[in-house]
N, C-alpha and C positions, 0 to 999 in steps of 0.2 A: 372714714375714708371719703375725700371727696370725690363728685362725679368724674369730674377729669382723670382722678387718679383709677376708678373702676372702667374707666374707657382705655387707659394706656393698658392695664392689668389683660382686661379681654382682650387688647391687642394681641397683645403678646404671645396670650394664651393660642390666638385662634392661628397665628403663626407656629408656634412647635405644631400645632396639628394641622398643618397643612391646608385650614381652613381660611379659602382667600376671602371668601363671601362674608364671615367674620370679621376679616381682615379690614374688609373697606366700608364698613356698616357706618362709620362713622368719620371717613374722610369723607370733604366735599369733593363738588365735580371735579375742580381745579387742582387739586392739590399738586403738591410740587414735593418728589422725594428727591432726597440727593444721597450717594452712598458715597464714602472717603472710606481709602484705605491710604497710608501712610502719607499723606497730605496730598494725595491726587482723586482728583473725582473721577471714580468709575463708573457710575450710570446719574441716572437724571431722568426721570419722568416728570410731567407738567397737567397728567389729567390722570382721573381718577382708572380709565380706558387702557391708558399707556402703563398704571403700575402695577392693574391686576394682568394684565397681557404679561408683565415684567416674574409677576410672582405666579402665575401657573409656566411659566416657561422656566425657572430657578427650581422649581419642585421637583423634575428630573435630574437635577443635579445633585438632591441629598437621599440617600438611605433613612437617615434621622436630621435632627435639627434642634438646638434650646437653647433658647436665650433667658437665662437666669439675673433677674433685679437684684442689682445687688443695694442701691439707691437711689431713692426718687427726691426729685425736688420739684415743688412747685413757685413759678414767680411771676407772677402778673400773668400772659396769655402766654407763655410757656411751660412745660412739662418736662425736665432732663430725668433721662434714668441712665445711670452705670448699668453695666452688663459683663454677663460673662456669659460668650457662645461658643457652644458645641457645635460641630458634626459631622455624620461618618459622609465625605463627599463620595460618588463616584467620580473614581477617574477613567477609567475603564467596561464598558459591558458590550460582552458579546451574545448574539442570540445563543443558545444551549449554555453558557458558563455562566459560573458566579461573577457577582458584579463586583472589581475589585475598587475596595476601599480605602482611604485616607481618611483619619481623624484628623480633625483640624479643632484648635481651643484661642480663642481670643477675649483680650475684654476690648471694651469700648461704650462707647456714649451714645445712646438717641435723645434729641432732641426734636420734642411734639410742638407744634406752634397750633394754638386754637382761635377761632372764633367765636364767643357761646363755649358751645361745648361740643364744636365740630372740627376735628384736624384739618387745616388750611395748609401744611407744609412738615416735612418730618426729615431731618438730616441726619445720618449715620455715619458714624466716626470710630474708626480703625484703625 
């Protein structure tokens, strides 16, 4: 397994567990996310500041969360992986009730852009 591919793998990983500090261990300052859901950009961060701000603020919005590799490719200073994601979202919580849920299953594509061997830009496709 190349490094690249053991940095996307912990990405991933640090993501179903809700671990952002994991998360960003290996983007740089600048990094650029972009998220697409069915060919529209729905967010966009530009620093490393604005995606962990992005990803503890998204954390209240899952119960669970997993993003399953289903294929990795590597090619020159990119990293795509297929996926297929779970999870249970809230849509609803009130103080004293259960928090009601929606499962939600998609596949889709990330693609990791590196420097070295440090994420410079990562686009998600939906």
């Amino acid at each position: 397994m190349s490094t690249r591919e053991n940095i996307i793998r912990d990405y991933v990983t640090a993501y179903n567990n809700f671990d952002i500090e994991g998360m960003v261990k290996n983007l740089r300052n600048d990094v650029e996310f972009i998220n697409e859901y069915r060919g529209d950009v729905t967010m966009t961060t530009n620093t490393i500041e604005e995606f962990k701000g992005q990803a503890e603020h998204a954390k209240n919005y899952f119960q669970f969360r997993e993003i399953k590799i289903t294929d990795l490719a590597e090619r020159d200073n990119t990293v795509t992986i297929s996926t297929e994601f779970s999870a249970g979202m809230i849509v609803e919580k009130k103080p004293g009730y259960p928090a009601k849920i929606q499962n939600v299953e998609m596949k889709g594509t990330t693609i990791f852009y590196f420097e070295d061997d440090t994420i410079t830009k990562m686009r998600d496709i939906y």
